[in-house]
Every structure is written in structure tokens, then in C-alpha cells.
PyMOL Python script that loads the backbone (N, CA, C, O; Angstrom):
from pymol import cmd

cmd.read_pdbstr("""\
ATOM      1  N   UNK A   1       7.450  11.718  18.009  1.00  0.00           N
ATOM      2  CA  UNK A   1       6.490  12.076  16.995  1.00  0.00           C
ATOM      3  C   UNK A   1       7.038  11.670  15.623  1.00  0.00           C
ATOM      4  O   UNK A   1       8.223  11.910  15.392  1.00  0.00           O
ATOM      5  N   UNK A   2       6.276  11.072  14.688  1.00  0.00           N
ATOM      6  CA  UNK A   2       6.924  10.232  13.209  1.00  0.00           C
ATOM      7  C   UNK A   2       6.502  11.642  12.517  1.00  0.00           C
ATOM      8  O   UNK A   2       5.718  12.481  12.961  1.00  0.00           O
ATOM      9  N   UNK A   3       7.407  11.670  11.034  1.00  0.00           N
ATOM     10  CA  UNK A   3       7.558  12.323  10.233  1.00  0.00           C
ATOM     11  C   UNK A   3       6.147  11.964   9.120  1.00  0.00           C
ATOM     12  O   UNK A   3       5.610  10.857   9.069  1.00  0.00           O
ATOM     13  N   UNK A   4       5.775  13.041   8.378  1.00  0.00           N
ATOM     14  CA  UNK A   4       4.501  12.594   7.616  1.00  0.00           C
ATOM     15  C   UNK A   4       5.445  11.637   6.069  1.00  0.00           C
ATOM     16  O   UNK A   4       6.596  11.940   5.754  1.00  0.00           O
ATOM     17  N   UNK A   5       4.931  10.939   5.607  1.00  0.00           N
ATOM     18  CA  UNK A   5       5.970  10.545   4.434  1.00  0.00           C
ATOM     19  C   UNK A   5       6.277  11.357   3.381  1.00  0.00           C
ATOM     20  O   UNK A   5       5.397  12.062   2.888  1.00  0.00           O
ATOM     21  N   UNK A   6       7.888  11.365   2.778  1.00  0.00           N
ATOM     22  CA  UNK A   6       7.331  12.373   1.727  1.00  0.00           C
ATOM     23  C   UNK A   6       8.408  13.687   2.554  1.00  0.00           C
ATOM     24  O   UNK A   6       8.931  14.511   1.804  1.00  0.00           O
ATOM     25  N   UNK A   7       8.656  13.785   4.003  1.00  0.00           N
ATOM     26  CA  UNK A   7       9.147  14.545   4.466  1.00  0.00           C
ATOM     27  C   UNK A   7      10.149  14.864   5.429  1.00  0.00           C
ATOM     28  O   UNK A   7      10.006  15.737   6.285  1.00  0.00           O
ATOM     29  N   UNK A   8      11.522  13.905   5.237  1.00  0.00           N
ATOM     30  CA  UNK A   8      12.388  13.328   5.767  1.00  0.00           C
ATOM     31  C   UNK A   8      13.779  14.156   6.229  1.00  0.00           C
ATOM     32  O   UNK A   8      13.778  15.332   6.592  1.00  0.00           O
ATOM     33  N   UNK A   9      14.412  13.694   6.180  1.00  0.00           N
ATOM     34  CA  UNK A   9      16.016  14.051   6.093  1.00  0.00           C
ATOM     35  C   UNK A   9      16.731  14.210   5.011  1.00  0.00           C
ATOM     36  O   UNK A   9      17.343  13.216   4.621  1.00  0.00           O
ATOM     37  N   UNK A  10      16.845  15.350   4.313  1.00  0.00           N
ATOM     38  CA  UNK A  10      17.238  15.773   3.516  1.00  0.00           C
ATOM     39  C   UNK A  10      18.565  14.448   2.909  1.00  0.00           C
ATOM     40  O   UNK A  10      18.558  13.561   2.056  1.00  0.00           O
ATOM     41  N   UNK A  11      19.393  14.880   3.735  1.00  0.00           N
ATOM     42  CA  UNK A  11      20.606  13.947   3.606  1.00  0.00           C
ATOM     43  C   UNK A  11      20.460  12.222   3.582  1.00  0.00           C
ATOM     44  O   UNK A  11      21.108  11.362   2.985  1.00  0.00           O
ATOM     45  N   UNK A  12      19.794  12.181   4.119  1.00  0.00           N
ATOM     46  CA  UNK A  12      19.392  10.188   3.539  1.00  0.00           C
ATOM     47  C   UNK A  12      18.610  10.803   2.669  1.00  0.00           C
ATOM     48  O   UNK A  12      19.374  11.735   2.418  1.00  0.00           O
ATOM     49  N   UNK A  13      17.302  11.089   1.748  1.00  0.00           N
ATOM     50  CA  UNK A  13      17.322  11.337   0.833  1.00  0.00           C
ATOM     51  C   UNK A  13      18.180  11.277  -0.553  1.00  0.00           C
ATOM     52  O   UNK A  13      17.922  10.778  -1.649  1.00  0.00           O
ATOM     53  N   UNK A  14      19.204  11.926  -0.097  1.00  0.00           N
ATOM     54  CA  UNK A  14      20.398  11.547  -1.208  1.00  0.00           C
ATOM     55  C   UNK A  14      20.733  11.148  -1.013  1.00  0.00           C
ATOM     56  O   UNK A  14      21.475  10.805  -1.933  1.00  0.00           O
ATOM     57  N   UNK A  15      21.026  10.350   0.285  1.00  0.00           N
ATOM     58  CA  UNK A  15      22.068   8.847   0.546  1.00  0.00           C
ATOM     59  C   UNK A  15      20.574   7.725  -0.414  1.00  0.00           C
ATOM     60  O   UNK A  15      20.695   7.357  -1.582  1.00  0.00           O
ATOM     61  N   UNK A  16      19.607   7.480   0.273  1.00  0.00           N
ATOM     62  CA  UNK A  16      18.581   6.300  -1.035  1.00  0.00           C
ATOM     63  C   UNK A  16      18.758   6.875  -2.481  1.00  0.00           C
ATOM     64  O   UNK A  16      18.451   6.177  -3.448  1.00  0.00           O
ATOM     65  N   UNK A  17      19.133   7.835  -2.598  1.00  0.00           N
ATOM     66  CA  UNK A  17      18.539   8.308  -4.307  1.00  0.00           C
ATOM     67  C   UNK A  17      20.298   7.745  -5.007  1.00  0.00           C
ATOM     68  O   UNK A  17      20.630   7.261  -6.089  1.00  0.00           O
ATOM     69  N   UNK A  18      21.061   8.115  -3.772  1.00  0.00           N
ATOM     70  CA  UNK A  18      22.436   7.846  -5.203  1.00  0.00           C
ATOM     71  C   UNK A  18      22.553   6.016  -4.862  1.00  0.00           C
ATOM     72  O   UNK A  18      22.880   5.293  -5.803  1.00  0.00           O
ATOM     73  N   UNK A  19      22.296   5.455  -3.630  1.00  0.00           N
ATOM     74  CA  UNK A  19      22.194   4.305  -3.562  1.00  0.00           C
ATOM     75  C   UNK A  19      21.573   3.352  -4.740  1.00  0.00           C
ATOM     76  O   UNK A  19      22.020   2.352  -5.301  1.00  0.00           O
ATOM     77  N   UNK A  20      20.429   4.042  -4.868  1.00  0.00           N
ATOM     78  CA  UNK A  20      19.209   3.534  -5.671  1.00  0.00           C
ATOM     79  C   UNK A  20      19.685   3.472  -6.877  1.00  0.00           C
ATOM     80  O   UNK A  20      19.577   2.430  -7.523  1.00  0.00           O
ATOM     81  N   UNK A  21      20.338   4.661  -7.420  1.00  0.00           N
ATOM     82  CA  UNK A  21      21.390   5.076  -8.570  1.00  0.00           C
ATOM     83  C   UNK A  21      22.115   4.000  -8.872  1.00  0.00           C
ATOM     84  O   UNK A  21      21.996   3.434  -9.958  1.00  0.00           O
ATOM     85  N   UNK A  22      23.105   3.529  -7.756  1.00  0.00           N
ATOM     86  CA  UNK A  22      23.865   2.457  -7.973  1.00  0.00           C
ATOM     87  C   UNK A  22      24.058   1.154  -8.318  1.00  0.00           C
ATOM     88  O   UNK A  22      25.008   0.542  -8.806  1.00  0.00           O
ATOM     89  N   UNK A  23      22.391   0.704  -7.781  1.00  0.00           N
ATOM     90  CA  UNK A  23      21.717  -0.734  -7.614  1.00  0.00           C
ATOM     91  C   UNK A  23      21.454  -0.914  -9.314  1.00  0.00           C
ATOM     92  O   UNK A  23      21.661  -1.939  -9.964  1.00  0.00           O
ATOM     93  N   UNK A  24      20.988   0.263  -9.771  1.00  0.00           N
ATOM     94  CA  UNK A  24      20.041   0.597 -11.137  1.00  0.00           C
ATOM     95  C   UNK A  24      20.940   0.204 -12.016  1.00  0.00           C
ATOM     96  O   UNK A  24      20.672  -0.555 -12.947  1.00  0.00           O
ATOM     97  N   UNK A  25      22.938   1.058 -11.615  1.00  0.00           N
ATOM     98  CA  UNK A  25      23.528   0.476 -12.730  1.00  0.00           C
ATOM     99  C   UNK A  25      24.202  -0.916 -12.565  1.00  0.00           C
ATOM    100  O   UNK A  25      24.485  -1.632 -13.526  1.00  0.00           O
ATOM    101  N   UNK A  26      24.421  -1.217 -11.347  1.00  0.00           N
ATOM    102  CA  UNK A  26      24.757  -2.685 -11.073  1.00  0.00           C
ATOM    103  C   UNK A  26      23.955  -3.324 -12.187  1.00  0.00           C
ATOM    104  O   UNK A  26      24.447  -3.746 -13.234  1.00  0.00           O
ATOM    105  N   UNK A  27      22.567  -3.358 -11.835  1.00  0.00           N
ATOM    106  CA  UNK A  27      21.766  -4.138 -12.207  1.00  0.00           C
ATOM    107  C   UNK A  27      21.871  -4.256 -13.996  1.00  0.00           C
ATOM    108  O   UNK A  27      21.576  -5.322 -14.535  1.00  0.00           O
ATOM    109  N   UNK A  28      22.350  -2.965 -14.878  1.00  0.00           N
ATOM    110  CA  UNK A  28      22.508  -2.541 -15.963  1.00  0.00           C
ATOM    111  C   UNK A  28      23.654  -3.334 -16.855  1.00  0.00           C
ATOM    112  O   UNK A  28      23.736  -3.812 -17.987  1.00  0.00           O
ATOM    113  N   UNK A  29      24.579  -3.180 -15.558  1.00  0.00           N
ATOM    114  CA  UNK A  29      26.205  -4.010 -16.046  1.00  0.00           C
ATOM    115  C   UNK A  29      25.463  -5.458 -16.063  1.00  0.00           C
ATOM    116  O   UNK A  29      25.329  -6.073 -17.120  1.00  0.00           O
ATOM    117  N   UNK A  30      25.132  -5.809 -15.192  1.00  0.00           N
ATOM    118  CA  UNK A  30      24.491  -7.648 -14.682  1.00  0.00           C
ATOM    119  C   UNK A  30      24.026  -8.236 -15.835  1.00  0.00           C
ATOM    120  O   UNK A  30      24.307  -9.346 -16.289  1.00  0.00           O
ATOM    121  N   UNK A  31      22.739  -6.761 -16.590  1.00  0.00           N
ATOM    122  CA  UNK A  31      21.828  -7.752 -17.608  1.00  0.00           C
ATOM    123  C   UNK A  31      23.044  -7.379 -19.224  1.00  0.00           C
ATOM    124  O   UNK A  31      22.729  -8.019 -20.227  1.00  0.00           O
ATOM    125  N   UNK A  32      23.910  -6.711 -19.322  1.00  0.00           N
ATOM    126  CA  UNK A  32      24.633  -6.468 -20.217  1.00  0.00           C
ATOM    127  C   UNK A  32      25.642  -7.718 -20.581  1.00  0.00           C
ATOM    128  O   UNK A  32      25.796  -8.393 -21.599  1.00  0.00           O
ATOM    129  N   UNK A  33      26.313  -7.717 -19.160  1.00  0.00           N
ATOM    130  CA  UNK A  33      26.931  -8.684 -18.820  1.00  0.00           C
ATOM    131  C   UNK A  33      26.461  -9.893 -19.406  1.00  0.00           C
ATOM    132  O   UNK A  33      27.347 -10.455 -20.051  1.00  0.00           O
ATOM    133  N   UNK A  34      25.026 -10.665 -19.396  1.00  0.00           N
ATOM    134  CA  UNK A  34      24.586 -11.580 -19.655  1.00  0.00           C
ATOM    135  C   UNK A  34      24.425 -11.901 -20.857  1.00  0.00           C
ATOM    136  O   UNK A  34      24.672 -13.005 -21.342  1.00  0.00           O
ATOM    137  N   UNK A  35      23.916 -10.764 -21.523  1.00  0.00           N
ATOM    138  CA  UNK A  35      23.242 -10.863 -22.597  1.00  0.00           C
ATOM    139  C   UNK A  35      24.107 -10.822 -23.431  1.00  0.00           C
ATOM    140  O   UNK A  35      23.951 -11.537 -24.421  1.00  0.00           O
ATOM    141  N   UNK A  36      25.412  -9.912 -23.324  1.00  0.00           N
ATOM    142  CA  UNK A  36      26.738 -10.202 -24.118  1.00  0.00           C
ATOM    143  C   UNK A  36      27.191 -11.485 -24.249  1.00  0.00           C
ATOM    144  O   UNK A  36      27.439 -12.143 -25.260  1.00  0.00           O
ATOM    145  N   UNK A  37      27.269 -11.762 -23.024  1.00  0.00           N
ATOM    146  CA  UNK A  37      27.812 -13.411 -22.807  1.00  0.00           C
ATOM    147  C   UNK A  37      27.144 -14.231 -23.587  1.00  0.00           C
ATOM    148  O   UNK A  37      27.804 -14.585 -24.563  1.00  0.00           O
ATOM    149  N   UNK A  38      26.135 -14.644 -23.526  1.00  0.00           N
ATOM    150  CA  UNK A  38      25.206 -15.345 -24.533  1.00  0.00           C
ATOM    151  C   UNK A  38      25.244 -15.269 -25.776  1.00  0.00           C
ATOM    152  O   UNK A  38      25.141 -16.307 -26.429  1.00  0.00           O
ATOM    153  N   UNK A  39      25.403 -14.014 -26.420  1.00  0.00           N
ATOM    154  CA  UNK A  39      25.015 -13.707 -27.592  1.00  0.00           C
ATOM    155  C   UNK A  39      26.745 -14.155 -28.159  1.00  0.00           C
ATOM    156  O   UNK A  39      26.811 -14.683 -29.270  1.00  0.00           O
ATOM    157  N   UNK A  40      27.871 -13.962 -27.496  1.00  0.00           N
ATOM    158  CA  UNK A  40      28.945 -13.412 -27.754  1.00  0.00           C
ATOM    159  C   UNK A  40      30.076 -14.698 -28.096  1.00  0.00           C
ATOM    160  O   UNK A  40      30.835 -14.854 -29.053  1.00  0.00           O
ATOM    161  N   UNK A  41      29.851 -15.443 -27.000  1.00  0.00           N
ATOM    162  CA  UNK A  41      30.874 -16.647 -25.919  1.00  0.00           C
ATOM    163  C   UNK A  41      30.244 -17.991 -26.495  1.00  0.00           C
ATOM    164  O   UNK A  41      29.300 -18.611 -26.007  1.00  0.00           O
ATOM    165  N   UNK A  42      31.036 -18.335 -27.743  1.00  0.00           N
ATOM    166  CA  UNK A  42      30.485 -20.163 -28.334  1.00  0.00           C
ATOM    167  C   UNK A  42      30.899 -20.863 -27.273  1.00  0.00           C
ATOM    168  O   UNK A  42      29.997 -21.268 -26.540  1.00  0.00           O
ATOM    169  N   UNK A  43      32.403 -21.221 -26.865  1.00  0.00           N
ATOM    170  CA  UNK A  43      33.320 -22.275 -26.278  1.00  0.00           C
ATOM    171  C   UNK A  43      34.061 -21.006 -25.487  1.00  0.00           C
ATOM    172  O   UNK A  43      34.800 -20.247 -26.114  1.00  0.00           O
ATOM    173  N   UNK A  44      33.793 -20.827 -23.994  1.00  0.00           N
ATOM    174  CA  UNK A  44      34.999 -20.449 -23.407  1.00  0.00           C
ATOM    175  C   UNK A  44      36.141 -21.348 -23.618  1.00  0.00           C
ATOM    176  O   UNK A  44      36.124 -22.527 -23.970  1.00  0.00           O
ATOM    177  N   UNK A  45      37.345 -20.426 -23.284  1.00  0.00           N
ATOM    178  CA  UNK A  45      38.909 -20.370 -24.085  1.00  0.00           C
ATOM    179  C   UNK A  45      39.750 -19.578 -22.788  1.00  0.00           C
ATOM    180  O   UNK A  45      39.335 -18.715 -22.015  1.00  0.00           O
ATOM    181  N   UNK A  46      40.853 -20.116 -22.864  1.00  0.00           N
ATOM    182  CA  UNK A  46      42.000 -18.887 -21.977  1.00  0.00           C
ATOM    183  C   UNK A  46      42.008 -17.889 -22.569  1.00  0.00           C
ATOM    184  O   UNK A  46      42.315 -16.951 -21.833  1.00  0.00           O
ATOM    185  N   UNK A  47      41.760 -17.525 -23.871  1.00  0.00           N
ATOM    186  CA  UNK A  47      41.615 -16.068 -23.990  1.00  0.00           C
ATOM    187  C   UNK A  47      40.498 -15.757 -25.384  1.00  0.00           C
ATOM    188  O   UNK A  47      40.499 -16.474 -26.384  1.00  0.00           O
ATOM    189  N   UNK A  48      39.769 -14.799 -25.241  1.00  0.00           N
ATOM    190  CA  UNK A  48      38.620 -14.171 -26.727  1.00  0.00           C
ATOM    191  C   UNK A  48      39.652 -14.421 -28.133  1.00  0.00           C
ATOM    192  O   UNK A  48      40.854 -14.252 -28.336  1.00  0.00           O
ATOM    193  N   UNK A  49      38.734 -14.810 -28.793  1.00  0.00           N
ATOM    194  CA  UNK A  49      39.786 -14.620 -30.625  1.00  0.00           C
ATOM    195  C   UNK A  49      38.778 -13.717 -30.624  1.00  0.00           C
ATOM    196  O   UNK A  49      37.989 -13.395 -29.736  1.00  0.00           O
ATOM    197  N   UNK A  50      38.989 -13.143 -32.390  1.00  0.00           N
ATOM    198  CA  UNK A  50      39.192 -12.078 -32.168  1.00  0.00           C
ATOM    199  C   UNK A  50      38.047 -11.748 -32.466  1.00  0.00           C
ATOM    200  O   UNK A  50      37.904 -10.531 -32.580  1.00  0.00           O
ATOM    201  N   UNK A  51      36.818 -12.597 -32.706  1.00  0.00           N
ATOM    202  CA  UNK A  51      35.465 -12.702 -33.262  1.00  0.00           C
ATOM    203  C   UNK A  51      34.744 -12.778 -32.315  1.00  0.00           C
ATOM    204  O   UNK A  51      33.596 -12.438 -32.602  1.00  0.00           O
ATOM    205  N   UNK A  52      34.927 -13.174 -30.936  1.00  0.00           N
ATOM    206  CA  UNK A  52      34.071 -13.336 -29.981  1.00  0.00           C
ATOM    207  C   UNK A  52      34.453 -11.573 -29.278  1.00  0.00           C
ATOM    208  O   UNK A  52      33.651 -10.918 -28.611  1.00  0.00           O
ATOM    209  N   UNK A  53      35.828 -11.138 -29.655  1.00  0.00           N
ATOM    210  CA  UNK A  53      36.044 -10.046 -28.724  1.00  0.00           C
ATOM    211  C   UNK A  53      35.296  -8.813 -29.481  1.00  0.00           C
ATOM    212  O   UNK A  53      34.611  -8.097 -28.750  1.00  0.00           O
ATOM    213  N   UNK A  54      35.361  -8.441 -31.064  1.00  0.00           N
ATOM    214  CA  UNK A  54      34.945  -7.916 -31.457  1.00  0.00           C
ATOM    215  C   UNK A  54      32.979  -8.317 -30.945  1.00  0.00           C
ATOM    216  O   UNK A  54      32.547  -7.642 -30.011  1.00  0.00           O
ATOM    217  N   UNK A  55      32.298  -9.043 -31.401  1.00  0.00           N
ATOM    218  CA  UNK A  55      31.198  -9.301 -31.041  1.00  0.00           C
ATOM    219  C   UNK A  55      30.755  -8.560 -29.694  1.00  0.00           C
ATOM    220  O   UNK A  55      29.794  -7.809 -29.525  1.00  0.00           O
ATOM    221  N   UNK A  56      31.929  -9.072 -28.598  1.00  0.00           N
ATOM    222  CA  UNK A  56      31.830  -8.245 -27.230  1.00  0.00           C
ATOM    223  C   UNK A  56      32.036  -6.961 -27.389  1.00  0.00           C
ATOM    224  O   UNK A  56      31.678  -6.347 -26.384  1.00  0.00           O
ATOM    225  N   UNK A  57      32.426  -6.339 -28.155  1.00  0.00           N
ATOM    226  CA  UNK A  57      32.567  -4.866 -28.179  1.00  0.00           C
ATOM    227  C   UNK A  57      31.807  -4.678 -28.979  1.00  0.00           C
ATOM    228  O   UNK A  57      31.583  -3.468 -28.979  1.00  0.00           O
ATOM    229  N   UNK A  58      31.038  -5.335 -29.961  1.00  0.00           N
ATOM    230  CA  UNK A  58      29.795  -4.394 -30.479  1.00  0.00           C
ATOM    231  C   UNK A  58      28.283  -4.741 -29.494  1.00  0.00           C
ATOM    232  O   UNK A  58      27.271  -4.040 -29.498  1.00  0.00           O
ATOM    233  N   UNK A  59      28.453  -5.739 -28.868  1.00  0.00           N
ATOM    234  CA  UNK A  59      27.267  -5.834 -27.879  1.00  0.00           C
ATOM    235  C   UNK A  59      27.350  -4.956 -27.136  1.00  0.00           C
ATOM    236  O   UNK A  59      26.414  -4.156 -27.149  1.00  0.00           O
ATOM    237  N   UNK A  60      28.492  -4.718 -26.170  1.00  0.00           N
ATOM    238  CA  UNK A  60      28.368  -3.470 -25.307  1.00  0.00           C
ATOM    239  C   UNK A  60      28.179  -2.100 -25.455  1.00  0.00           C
ATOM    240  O   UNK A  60      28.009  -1.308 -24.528  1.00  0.00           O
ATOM    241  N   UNK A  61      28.228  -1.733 -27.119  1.00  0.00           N
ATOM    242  CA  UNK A  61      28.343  -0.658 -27.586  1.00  0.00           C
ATOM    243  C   UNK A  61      26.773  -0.248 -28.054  1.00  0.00           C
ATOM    244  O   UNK A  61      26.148   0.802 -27.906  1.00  0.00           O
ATOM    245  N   UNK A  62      26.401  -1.554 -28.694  1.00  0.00           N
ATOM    246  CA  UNK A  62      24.755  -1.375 -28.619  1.00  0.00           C
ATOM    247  C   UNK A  62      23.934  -1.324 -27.658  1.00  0.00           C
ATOM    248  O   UNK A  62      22.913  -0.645 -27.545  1.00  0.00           O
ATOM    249  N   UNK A  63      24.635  -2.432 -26.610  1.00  0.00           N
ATOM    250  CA  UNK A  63      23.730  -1.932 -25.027  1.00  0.00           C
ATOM    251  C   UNK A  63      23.536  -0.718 -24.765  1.00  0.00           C
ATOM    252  O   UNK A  63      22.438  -0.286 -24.416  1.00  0.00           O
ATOM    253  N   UNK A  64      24.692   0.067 -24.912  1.00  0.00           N
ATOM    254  CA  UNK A  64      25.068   1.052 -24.690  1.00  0.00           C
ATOM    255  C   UNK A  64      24.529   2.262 -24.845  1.00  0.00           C
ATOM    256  O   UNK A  64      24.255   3.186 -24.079  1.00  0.00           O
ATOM    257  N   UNK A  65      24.370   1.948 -26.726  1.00  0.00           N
ATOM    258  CA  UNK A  65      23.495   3.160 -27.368  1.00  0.00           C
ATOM    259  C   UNK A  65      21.986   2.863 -27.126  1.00  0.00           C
ATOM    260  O   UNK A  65      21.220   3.827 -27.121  1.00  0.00           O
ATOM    261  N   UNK A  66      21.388   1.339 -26.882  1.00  0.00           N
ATOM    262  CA  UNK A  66      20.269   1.584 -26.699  1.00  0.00           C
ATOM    263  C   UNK A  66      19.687   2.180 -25.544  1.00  0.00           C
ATOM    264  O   UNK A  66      18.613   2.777 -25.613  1.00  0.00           O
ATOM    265  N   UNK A  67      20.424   2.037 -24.335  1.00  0.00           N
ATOM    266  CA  UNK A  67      20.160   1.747 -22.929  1.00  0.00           C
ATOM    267  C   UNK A  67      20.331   3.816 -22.630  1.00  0.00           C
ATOM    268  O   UNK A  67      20.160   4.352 -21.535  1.00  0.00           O
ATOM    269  N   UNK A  68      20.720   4.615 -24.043  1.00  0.00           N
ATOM    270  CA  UNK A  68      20.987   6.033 -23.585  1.00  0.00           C
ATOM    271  C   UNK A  68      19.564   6.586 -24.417  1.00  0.00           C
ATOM    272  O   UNK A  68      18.906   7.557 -24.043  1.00  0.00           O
ATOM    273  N   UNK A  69      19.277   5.808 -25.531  1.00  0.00           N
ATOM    274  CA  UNK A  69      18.445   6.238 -26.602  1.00  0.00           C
ATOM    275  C   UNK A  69      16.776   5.921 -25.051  1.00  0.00           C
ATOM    276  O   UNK A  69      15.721   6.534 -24.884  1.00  0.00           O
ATOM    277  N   UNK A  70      17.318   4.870 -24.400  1.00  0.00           N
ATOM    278  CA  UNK A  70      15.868   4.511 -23.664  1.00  0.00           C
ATOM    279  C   UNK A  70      15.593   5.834 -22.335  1.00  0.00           C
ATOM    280  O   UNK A  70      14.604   6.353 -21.818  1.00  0.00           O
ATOM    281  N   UNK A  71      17.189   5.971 -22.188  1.00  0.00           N
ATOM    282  CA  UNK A  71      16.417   6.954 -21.123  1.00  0.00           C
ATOM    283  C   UNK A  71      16.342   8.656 -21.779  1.00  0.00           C
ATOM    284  O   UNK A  71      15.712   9.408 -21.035  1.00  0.00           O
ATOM    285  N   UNK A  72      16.887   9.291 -23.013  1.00  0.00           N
ATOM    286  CA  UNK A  72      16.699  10.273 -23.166  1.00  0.00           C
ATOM    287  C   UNK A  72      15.630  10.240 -23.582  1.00  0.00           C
ATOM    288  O   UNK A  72      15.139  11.355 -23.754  1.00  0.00           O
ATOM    289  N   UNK A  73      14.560   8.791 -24.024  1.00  0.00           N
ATOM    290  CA  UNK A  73      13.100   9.117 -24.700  1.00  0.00           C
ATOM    291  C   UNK A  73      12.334   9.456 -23.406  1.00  0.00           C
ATOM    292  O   UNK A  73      11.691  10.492 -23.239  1.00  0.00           O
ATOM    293  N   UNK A  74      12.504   8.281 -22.347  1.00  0.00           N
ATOM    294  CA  UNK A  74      12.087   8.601 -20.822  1.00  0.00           C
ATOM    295  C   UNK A  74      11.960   9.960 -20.800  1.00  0.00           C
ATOM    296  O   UNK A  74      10.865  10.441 -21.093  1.00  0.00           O
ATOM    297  N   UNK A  75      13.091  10.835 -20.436  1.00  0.00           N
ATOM    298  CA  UNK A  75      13.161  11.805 -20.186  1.00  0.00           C
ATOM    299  C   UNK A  75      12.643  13.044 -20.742  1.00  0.00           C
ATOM    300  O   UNK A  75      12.540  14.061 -20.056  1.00  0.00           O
ATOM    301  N   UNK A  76      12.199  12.967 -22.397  1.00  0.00           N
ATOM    302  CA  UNK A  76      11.487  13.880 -23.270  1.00  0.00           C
ATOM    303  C   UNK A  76       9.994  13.611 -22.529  1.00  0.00           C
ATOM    304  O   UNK A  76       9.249  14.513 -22.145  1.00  0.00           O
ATOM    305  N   UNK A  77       9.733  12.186 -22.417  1.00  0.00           N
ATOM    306  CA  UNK A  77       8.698  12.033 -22.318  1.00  0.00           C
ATOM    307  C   UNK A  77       8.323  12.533 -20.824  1.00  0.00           C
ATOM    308  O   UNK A  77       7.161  12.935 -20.770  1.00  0.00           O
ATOM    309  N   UNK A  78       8.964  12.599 -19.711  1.00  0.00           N
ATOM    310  CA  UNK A  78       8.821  12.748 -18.396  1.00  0.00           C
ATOM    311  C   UNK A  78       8.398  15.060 -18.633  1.00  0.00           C
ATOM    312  O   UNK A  78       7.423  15.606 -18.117  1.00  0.00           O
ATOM    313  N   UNK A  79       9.235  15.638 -19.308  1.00  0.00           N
ATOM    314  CA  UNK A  79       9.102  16.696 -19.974  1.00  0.00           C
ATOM    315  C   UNK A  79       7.535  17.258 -20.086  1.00  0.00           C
ATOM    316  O   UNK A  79       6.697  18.028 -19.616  1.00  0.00           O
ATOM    317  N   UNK A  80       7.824  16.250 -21.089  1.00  0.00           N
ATOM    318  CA  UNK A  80       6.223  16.498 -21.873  1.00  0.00           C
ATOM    319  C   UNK A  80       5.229  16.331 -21.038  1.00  0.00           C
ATOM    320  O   UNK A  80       4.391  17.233 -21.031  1.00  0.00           O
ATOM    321  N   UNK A  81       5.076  15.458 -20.343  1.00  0.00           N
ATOM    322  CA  UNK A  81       4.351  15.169 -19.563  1.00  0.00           C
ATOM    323  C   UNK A  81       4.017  16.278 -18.297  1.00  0.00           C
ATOM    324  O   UNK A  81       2.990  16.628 -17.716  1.00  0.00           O
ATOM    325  N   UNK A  82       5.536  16.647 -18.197  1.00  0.00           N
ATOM    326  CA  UNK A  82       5.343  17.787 -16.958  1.00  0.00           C
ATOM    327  C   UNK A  82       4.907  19.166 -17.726  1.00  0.00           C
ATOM    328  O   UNK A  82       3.891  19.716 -17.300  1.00  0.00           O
ATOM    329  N   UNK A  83       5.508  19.689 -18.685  1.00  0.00           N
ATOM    330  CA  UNK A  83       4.700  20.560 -19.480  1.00  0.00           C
ATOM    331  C   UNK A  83       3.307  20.732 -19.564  1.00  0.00           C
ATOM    332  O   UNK A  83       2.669  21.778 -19.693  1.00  0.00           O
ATOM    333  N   UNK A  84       2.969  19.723 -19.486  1.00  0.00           N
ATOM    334  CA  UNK A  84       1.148  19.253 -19.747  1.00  0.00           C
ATOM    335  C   UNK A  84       0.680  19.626 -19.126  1.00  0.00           C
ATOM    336  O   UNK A  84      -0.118  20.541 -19.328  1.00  0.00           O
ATOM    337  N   UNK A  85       1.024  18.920 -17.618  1.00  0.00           N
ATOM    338  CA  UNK A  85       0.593  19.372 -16.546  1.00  0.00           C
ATOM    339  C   UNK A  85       0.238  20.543 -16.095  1.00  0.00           C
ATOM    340  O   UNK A  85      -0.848  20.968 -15.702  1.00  0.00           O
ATOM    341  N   UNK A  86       1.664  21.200 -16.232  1.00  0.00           N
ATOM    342  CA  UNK A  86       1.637  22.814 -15.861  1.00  0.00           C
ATOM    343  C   UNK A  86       0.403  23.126 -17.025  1.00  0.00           C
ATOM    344  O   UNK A  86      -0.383  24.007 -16.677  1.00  0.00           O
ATOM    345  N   UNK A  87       0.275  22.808 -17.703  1.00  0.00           N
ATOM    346  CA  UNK A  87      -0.716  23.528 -18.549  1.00  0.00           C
ATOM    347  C   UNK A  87      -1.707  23.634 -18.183  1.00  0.00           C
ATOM    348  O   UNK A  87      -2.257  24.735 -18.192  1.00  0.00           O
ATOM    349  N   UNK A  88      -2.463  22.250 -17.606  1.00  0.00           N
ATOM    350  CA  UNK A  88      -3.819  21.631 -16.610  1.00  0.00           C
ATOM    351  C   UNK A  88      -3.939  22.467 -15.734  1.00  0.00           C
ATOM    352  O   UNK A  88      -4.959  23.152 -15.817  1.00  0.00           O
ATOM    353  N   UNK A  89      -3.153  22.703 -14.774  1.00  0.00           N
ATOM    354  CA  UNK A  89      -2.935  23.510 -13.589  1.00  0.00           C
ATOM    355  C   UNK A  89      -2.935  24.906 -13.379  1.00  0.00           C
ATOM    356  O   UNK A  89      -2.938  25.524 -12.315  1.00  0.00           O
ATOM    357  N   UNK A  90      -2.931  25.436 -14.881  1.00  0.00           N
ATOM    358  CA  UNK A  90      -3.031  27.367 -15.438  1.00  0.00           C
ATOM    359  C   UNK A  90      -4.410  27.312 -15.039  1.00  0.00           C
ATOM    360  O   UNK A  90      -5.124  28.310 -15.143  1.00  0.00           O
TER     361      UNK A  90
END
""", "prot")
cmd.dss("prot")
cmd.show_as("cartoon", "prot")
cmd.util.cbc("prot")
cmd.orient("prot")
């Protein structure tokens, strides 16, 4: 007999959700990764001077702050949204 969807095994549940977790920040480092590189890297070199390294540390630092600023708005907004709801639903 199949399970209705929606109503599984607790434990894979959190095995896809932290998986999913993982892929999300792979994927996070990947486009950081890139976009640093680009923005950052004139002439690869055996090693960063000190303009390309600094550059790399303020790209990652802005990734950084933007990529926290994007999900705590997410998250006000996911809030609000559920607030609402409950309100609809009184």
C-alpha cells in the first residue's frame, strides 16, 4: 500500500531537507566563487598581489552580506505572510 504524499518517513525527511540544505550552499559557494573570480582575477599569477586579494575579500564579504540581507528579508516576509494567514483563518 503507497503512502499519500506529504506523509513519509520522518527520518528521510531530514535526510532530503539537510541534503537539499547542502546542494543550496554548494550551489552558493559555486556562484560566489564565479562571480568573485570575474570581478576579481585580471591575469592569473602563482600567487594574488595584494589588489586582486583584497578585491577577493571584499567580494566575498559582500556576497556575504548580501546573500544574509536576502534571506532575513525572505524570512520577515515568509512571517508576514504566515501572520496574515492566521488572520484569514480566525
Amino acid at each position: 500500500m503507497m503512502e499519500a504524499a506529504g506523509t513519509g518517513d520522518p527520518e528521510l525527511k531530514r535526510f532530503i531537507a539537510a541534503e537539499t540544505q547542502k546542494q543550496r550552499f554548494q550551489g552558493l559557494v559555486h556562484q560566489m566563487t564565479e562571480l568573485c573570480w570575474e570581478k576579481c582575477m585580471e591575469k592569473p599569477g602563482p600567487k594574488l598581489d595584494n589588489r586582486s586579494e583584497g578585491c577577493f575579500v571584499n567580494c566575498v564579504e559582500r556576497f556575504i552580506d548580501t546573500s544574509q540581507f536576502i534571506l532575513n528579508r525572505l524570512e520577515q516576509t515568509q512571517k508576514t505572510r504566515g501572520a496574515f494567514s492566521e488572520t484569514l483563518s480566525d
